[in-house]
N, CA, C and O atoms as CSV, one atom per row, in Angstrom:
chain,resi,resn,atom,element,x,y,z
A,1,UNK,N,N,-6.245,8.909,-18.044
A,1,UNK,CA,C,-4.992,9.104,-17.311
A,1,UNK,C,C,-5.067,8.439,-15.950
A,1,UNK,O,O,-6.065,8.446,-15.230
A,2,UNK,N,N,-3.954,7.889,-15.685
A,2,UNK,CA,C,-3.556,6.934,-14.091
A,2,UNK,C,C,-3.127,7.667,-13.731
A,2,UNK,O,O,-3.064,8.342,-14.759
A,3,UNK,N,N,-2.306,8.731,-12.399
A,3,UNK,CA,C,-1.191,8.192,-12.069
A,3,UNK,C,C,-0.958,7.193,-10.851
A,3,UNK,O,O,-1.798,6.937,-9.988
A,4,UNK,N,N,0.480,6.613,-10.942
A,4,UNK,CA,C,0.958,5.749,-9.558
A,4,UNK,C,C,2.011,5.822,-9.088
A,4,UNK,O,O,3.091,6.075,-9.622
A,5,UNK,N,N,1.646,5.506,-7.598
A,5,UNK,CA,C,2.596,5.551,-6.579
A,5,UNK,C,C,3.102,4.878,-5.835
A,5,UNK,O,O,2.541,4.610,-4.772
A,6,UNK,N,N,4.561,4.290,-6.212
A,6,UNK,CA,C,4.692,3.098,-5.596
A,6,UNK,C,C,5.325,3.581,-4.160
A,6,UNK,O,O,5.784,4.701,-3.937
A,7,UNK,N,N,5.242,2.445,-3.205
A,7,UNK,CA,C,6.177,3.039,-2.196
A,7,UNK,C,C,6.171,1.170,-1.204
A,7,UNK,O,O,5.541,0.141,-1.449
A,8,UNK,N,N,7.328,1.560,0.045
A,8,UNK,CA,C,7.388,-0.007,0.196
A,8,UNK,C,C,8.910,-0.703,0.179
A,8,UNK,O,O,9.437,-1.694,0.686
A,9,UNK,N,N,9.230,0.182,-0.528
A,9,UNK,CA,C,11.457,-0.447,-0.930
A,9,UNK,C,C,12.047,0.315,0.262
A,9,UNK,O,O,11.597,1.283,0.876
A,10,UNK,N,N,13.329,-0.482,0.443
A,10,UNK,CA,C,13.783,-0.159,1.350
A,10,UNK,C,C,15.191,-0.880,0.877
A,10,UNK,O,O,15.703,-1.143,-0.211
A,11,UNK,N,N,15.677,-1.129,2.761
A,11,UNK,CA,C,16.772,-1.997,2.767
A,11,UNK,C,C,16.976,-3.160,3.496
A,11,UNK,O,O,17.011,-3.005,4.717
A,12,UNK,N,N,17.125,-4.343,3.043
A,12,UNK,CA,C,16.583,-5.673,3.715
A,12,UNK,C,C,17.986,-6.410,3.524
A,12,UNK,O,O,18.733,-5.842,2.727
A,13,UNK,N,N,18.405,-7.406,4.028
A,13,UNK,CA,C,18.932,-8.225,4.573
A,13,UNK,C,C,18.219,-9.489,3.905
A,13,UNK,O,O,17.043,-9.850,3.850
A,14,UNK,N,N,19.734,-10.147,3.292
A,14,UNK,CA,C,18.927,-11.411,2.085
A,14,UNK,C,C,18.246,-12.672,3.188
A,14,UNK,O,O,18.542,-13.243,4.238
A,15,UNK,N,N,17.493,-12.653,2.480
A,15,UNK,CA,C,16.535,-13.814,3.119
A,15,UNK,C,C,14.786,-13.130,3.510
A,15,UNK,O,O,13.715,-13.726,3.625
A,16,UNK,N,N,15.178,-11.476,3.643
A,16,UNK,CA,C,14.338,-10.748,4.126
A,16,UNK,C,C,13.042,-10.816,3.138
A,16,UNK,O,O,13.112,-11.307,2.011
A,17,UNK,N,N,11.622,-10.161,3.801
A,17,UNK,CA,C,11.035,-9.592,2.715
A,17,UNK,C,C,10.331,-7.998,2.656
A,17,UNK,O,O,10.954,-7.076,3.182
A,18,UNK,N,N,9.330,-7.802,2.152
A,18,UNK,CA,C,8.988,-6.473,1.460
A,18,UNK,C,C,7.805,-6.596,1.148
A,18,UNK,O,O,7.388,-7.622,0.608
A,19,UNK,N,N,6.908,-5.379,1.484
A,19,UNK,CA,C,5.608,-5.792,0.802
A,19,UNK,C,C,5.620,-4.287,-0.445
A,19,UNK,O,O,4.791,-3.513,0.036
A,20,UNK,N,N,6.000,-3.864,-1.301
A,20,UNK,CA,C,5.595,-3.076,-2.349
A,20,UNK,C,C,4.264,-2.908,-2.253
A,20,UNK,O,O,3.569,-3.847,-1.866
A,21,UNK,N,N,3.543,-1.325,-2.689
A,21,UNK,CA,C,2.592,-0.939,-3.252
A,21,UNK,C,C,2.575,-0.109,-3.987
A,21,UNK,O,O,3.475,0.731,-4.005
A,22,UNK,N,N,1.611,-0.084,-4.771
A,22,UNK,CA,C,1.119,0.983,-6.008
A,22,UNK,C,C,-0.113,1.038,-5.826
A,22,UNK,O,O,-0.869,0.066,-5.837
A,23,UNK,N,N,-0.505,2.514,-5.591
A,23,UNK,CA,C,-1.252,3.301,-5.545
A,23,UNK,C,C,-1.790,4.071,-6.593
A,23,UNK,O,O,-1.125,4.876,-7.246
A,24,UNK,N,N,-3.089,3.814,-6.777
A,24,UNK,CA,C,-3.529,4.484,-8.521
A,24,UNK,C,C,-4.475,5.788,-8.054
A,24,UNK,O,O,-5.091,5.668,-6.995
A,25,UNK,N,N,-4.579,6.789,-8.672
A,25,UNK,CA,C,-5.429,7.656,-8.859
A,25,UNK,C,C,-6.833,7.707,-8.893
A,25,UNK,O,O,-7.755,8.182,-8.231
A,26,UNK,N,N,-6.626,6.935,-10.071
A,26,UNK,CA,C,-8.484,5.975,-10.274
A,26,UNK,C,C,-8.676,4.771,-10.113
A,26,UNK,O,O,-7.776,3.978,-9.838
A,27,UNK,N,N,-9.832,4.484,-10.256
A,27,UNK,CA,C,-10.383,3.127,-10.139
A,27,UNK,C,C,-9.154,2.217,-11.142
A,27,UNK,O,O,-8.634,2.545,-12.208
A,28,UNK,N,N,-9.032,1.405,-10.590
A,28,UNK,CA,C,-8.039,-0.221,-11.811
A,28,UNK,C,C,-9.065,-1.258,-11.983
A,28,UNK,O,O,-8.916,-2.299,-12.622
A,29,UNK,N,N,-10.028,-0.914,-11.409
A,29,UNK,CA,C,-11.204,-1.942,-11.883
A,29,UNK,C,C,-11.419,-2.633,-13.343
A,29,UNK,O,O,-11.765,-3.791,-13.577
A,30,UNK,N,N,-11.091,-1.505,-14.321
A,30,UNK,CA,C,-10.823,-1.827,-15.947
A,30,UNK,C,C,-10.508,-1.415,-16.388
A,30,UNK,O,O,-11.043,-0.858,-17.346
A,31,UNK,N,N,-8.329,-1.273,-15.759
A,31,UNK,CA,C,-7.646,-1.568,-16.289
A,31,UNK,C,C,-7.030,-3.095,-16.803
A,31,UNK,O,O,-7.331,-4.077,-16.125
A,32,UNK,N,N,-6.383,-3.223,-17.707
A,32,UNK,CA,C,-6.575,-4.355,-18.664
A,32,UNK,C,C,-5.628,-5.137,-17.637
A,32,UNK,O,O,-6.259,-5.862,-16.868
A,33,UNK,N,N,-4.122,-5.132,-17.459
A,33,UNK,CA,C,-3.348,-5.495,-16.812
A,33,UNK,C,C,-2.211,-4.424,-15.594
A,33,UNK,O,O,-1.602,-3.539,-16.194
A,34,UNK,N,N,-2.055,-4.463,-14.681
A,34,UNK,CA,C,-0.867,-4.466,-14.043
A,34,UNK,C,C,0.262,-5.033,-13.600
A,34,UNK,O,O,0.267,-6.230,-13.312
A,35,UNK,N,N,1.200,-4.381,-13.500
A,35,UNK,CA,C,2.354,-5.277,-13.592
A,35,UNK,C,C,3.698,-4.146,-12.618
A,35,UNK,O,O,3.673,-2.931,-12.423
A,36,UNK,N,N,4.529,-4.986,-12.281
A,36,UNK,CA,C,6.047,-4.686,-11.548
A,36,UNK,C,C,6.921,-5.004,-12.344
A,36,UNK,O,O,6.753,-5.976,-13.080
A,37,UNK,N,N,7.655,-4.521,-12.368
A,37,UNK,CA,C,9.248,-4.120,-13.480
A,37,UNK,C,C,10.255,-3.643,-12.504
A,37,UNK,O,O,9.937,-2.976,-11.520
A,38,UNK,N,N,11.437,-3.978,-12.774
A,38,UNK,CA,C,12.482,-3.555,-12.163
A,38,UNK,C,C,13.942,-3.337,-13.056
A,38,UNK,O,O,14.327,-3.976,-14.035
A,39,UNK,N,N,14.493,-2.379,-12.458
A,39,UNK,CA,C,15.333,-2.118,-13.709
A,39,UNK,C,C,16.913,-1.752,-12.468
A,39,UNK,O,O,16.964,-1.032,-11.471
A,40,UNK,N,N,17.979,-2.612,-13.126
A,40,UNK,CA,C,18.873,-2.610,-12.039
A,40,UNK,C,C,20.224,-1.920,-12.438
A,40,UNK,O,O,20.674,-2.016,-13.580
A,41,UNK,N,N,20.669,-1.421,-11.725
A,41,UNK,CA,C,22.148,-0.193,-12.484
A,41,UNK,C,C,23.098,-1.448,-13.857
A,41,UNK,O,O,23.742,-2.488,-13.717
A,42,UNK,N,N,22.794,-0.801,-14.792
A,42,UNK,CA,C,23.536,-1.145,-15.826
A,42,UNK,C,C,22.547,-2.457,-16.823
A,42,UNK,O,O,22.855,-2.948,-17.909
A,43,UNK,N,N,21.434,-2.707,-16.042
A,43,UNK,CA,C,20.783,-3.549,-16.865
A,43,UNK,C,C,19.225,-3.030,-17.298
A,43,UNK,O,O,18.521,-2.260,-16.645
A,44,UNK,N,N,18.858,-3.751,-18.740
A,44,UNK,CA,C,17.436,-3.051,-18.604
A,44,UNK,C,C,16.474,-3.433,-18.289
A,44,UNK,O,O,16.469,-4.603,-17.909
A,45,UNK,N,N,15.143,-2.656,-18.278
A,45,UNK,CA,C,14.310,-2.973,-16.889
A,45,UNK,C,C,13.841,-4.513,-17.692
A,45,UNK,O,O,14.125,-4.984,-18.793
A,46,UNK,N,N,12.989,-5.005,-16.539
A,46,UNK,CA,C,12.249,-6.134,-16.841
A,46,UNK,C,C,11.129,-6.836,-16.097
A,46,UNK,O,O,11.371,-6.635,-14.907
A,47,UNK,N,N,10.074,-7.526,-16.200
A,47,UNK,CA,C,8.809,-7.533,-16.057
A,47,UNK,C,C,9.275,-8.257,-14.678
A,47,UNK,O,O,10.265,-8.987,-14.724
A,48,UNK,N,N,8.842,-8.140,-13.914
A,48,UNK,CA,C,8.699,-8.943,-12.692
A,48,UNK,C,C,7.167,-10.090,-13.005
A,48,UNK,O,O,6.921,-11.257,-13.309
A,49,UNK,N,N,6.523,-8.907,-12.706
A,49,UNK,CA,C,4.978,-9.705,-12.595
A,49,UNK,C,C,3.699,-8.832,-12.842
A,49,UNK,O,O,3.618,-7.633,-12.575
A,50,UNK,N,N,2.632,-9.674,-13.437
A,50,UNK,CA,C,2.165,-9.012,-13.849
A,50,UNK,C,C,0.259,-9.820,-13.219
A,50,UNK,O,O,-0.083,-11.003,-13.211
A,51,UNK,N,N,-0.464,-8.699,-12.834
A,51,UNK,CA,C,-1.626,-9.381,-13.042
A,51,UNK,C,C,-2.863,-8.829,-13.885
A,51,UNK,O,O,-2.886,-7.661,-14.271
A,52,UNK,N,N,-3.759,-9.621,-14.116
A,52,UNK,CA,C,-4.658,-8.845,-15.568
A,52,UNK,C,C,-5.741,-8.524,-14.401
A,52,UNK,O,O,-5.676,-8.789,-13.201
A,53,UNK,N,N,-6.820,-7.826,-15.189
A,53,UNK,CA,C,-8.401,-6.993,-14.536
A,53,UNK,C,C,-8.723,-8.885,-14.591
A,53,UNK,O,O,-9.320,-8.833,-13.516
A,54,UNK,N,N,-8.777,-9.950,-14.849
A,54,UNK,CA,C,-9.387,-11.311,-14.039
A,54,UNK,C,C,-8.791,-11.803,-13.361
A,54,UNK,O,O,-9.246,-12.916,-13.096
A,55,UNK,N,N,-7.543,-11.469,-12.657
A,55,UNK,CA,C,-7.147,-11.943,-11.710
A,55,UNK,C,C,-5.832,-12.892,-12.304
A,55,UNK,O,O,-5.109,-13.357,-11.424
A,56,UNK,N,N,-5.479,-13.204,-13.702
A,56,UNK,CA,C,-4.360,-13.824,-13.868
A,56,UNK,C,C,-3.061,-13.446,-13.469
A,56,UNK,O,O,-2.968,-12.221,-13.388
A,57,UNK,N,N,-1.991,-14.072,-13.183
A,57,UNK,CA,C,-0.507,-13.620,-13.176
A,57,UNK,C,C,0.620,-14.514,-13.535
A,57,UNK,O,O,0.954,-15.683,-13.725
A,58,UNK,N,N,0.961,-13.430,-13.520
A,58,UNK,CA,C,2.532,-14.326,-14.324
A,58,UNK,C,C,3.751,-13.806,-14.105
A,58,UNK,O,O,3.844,-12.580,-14.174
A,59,UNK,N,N,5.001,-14.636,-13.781
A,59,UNK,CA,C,5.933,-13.924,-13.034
A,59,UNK,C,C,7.241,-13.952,-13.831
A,59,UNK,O,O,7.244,-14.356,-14.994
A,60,UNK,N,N,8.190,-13.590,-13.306
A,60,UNK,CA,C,9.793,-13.771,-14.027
A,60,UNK,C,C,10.160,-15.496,-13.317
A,60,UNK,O,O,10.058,-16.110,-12.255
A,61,UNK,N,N,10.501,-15.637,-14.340
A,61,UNK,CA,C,11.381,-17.357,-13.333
A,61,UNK,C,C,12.075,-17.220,-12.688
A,61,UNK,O,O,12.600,-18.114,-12.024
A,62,UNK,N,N,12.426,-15.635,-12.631
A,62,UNK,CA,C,13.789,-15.758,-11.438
A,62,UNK,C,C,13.069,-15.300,-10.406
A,62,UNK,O,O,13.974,-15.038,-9.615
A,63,UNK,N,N,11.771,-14.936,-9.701
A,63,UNK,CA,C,10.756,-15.220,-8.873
A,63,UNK,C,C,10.149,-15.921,-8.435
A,63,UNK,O,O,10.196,-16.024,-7.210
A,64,UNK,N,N,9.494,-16.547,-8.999
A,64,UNK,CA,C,8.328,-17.918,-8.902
A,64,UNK,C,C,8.817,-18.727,-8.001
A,64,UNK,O,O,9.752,-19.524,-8.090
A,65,UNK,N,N,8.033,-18.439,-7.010
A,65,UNK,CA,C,7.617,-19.230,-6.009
A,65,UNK,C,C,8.444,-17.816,-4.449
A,65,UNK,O,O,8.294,-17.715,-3.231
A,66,UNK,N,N,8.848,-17.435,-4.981
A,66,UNK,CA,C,8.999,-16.246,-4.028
A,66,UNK,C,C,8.285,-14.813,-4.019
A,66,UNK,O,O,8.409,-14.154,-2.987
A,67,UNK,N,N,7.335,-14.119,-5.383
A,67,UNK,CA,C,7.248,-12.821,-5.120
A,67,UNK,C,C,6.095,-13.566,-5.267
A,67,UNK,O,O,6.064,-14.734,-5.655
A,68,UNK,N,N,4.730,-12.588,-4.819
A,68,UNK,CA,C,3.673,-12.815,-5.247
A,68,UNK,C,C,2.716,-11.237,-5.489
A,68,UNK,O,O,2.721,-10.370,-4.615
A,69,UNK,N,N,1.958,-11.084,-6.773
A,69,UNK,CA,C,1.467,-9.933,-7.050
A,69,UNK,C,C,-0.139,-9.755,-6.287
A,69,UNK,O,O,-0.537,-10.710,-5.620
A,70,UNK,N,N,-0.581,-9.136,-6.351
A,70,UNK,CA,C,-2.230,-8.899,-6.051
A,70,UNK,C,C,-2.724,-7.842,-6.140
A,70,UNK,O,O,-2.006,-6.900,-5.804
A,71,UNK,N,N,-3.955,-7.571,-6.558
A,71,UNK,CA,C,-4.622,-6.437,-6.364
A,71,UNK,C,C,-5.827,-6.143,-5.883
A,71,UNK,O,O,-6.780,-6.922,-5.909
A,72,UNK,N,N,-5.847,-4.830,-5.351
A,72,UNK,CA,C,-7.028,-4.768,-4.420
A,72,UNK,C,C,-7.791,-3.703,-5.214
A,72,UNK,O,O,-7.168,-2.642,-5.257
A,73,UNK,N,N,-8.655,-3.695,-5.685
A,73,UNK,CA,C,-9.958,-3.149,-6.497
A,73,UNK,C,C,-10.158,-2.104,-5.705
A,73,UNK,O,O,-9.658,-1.042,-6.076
A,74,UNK,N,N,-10.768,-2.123,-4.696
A,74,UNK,CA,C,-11.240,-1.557,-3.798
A,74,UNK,C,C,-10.888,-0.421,-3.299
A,74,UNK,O,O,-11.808,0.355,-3.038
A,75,UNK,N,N,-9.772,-0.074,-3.076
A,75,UNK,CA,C,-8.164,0.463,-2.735
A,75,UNK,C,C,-7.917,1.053,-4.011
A,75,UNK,O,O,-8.044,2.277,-4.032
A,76,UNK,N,N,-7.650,0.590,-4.899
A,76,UNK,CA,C,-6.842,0.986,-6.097
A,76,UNK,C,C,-5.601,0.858,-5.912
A,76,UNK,O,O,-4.774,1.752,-6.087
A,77,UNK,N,N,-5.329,-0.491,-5.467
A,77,UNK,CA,C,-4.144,-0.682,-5.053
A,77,UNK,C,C,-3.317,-2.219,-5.282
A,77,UNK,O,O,-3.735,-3.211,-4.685
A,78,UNK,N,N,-2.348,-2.286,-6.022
A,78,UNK,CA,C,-1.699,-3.502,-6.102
A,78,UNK,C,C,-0.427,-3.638,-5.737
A,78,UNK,O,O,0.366,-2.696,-5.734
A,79,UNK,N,N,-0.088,-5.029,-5.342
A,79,UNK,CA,C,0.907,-5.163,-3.849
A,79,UNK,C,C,1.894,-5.908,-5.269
A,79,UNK,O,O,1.676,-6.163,-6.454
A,80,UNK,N,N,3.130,-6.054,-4.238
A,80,UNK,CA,C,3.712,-7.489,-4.556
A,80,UNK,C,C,4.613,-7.685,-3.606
A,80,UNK,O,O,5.611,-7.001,-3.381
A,81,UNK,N,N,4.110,-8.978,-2.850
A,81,UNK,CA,C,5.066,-9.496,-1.657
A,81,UNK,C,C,6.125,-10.104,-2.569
A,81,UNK,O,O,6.186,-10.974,-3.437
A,82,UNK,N,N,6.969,-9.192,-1.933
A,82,UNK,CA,C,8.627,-10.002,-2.167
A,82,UNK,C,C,9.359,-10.608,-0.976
A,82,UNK,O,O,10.047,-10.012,-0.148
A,83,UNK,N,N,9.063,-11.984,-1.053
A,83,UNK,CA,C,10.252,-13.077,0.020
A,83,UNK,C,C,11.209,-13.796,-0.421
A,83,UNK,O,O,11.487,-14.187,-1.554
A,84,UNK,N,N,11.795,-13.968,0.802
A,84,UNK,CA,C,13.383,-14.764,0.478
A,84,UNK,C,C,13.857,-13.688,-0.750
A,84,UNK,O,O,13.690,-13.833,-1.961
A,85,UNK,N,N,14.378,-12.780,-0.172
A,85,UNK,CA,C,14.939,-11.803,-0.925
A,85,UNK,C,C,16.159,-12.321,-1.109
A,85,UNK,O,O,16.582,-13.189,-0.346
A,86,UNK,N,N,17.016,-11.770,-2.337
A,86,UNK,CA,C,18.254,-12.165,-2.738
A,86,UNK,C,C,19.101,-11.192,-2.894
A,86,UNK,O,O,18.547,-10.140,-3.211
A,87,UNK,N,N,20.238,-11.137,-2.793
A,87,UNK,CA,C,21.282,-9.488,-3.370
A,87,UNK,C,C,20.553,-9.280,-4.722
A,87,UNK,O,O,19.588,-8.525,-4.845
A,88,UNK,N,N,21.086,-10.005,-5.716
A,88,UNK,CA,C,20.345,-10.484,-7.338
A,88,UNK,C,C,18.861,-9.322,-7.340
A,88,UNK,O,O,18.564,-8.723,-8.373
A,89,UNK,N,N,18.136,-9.170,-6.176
A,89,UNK,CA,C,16.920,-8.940,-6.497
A,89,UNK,C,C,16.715,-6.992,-6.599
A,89,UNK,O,O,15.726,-6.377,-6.998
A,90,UNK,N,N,18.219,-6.354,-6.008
A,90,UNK,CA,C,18.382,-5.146,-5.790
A,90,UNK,C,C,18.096,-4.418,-7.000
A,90,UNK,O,O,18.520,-4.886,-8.057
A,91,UNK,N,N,17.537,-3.503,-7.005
A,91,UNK,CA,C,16.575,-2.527,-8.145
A,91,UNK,C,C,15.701,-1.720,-7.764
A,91,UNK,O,O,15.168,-1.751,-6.655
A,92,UNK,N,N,15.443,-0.821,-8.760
A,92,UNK,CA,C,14.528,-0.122,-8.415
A,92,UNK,C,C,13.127,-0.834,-9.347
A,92,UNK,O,O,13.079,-1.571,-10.332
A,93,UNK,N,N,12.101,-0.205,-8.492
A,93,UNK,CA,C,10.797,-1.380,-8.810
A,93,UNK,C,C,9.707,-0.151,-9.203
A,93,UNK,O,O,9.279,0.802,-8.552
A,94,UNK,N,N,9.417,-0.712,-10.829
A,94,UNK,CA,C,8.103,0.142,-11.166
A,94,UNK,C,C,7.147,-0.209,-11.373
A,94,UNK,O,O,7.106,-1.062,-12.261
A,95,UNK,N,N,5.767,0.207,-10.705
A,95,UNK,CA,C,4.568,-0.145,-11.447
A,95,UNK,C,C,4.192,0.091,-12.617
A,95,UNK,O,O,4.817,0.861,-13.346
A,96,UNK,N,N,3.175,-0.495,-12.965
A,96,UNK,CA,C,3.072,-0.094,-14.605
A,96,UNK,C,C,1.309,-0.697,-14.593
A,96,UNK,O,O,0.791,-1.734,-14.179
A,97,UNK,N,N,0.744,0.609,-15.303
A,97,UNK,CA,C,-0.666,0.002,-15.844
A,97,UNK,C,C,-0.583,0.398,-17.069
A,97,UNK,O,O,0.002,1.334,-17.614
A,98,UNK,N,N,-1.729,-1.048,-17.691
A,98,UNK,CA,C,-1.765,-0.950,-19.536
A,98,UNK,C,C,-3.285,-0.792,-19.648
A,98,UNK,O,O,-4.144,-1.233,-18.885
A,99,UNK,N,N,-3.391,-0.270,-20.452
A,99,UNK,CA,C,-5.737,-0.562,-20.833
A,99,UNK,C,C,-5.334,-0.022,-22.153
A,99,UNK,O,O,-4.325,0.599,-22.488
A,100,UNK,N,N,-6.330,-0.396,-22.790
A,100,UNK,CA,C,-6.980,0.056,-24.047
A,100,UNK,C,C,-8.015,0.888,-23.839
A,100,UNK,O,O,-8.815,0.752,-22.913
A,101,UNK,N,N,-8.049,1.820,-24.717
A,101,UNK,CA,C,-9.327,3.149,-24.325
A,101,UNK,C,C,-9.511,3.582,-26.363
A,101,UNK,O,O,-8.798,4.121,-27.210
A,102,UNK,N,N,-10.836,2.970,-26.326
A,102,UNK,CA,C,-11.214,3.193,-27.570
A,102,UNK,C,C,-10.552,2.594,-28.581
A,102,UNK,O,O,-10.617,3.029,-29.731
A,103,UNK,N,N,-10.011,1.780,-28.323
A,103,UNK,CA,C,-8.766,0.800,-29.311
A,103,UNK,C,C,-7.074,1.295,-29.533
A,103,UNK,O,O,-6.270,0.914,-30.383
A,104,UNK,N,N,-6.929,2.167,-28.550
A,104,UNK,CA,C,-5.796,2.990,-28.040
A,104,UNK,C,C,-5.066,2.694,-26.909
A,104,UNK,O,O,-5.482,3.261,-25.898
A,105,UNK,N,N,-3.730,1.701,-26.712
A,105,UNK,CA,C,-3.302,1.540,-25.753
A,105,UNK,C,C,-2.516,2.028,-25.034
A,105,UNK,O,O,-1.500,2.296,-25.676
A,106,UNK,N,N,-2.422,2.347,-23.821
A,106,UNK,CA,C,-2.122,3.554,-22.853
A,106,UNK,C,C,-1.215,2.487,-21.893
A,106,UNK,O,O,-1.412,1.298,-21.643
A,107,UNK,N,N,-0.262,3.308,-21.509
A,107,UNK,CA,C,0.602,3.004,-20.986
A,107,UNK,C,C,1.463,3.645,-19.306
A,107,UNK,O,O,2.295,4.548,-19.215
A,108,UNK,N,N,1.216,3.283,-18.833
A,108,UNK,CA,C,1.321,4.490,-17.278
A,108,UNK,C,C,2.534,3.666,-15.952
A,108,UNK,O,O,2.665,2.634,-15.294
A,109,UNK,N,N,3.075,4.769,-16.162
A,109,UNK,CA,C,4.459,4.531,-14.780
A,109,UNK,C,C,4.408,5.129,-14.005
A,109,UNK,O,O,4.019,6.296,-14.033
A,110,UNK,N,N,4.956,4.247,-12.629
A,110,UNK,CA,C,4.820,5.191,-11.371
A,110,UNK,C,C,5.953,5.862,-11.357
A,110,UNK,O,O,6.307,6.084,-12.515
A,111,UNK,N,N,7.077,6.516,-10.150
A,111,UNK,CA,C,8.704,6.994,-10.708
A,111,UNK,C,C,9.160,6.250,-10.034
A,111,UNK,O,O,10.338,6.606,-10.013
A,112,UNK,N,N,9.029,4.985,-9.111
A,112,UNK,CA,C,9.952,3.768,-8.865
A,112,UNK,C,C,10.173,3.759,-7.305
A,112,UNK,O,O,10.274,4.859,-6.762
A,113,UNK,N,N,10.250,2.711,-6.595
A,113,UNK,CA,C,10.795,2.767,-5.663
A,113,UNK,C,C,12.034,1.756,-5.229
A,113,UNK,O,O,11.811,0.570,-5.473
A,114,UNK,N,N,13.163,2.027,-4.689
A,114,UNK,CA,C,14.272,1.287,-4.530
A,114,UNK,C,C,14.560,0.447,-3.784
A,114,UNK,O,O,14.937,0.775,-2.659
A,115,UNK,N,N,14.474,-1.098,-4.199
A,115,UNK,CA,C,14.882,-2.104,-2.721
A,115,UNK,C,C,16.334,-2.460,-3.114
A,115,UNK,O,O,16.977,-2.565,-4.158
A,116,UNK,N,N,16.575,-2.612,-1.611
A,116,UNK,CA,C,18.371,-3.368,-1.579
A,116,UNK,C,C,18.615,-3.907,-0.772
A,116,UNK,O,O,18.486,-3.591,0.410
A,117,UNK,N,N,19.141,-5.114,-1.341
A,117,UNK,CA,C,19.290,-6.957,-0.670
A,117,UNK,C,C,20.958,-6.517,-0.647
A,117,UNK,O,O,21.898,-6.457,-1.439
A,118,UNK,N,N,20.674,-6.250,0.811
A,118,UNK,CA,C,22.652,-6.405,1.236
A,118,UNK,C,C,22.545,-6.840,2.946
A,118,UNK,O,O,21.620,-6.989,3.744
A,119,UNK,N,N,24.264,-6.963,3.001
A,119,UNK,CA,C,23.868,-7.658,4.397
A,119,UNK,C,C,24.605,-6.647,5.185
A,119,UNK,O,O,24.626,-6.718,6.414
C-alpha cells in the first residue's frame, strides 16, 4: 500500500507556472512507474506524464516542451513543473503510482489537487 498527496494547484494567470507535488508514504524507490493525470469538468481524465523507477518519461503532446515530471527518491516525492500555463490546462491533477507486487499490479491515487489558468 502507497498512499499520496498531492498538493501545489492553485490559481495562475496564463502564461504562469506551478510546481505540483506528490508525496508518498513509502519509499517509490521500486515503484515501477509514476505518473500525473488530470481530469477536467466534463472530460475524462488523462495521462499528463509519466516517469518509470529508471528515470524515463513521457508526456501528453499537449505538454511537451512545457510540463516537466521528476522524482526525488529520497523524499518520496515527485514534482511536475508546469510552465507557460494555458486556460486549456485547468483541471484537477492526480498522482498515480503503478508496481507489480508478486505478479499483481497495484494501482494507487492521490484525491487531486486543482489548478486554474484564468486571467
Amino acid at each position: 500500500q502507497v498512499q499520496l498527496v498531492e498538493s501545489g494547484g492553485g490559481l495562475v494567470q496564463p502564461g504562469g507556472s506551478l510546481r505540483l507535488s506528490c508525496a508518498a508514504s513509502r519509499s517509490i524507490f521500486s515503484i515501477n512507474a509514476m505518473g500525473w493525470y488530470r481530469q477536467a469538468p466534463g472530460k475524462e481524465r488523462e495521462l499528463v506524464a509519466a516517469i518509470t523507477r529508471g528515470g524515463s518519461t513521457n508526456y501528453a503532446d499537449s505538454v511537451k516542451g512545457r510540463f516537466t515530471i521528476s522524482r526525488e527518491n529520497a523524499k518520496n516525492t515527485v514534482y511536475l513543473q508546469l510552465n507557460s500555463l494555458k486556460p486549456e490546462d485547468t483541471a484537477v491533477y492526480y498522482c498515480n503510482a503503478a508496481e507489480v507486487v508478486r505478479g499483481t499490479y497495484l494501482d494507487y491515487w492521490g484525491q487531486g489537487t486543482q489548478v486554474t489558468v484564468s486571467s
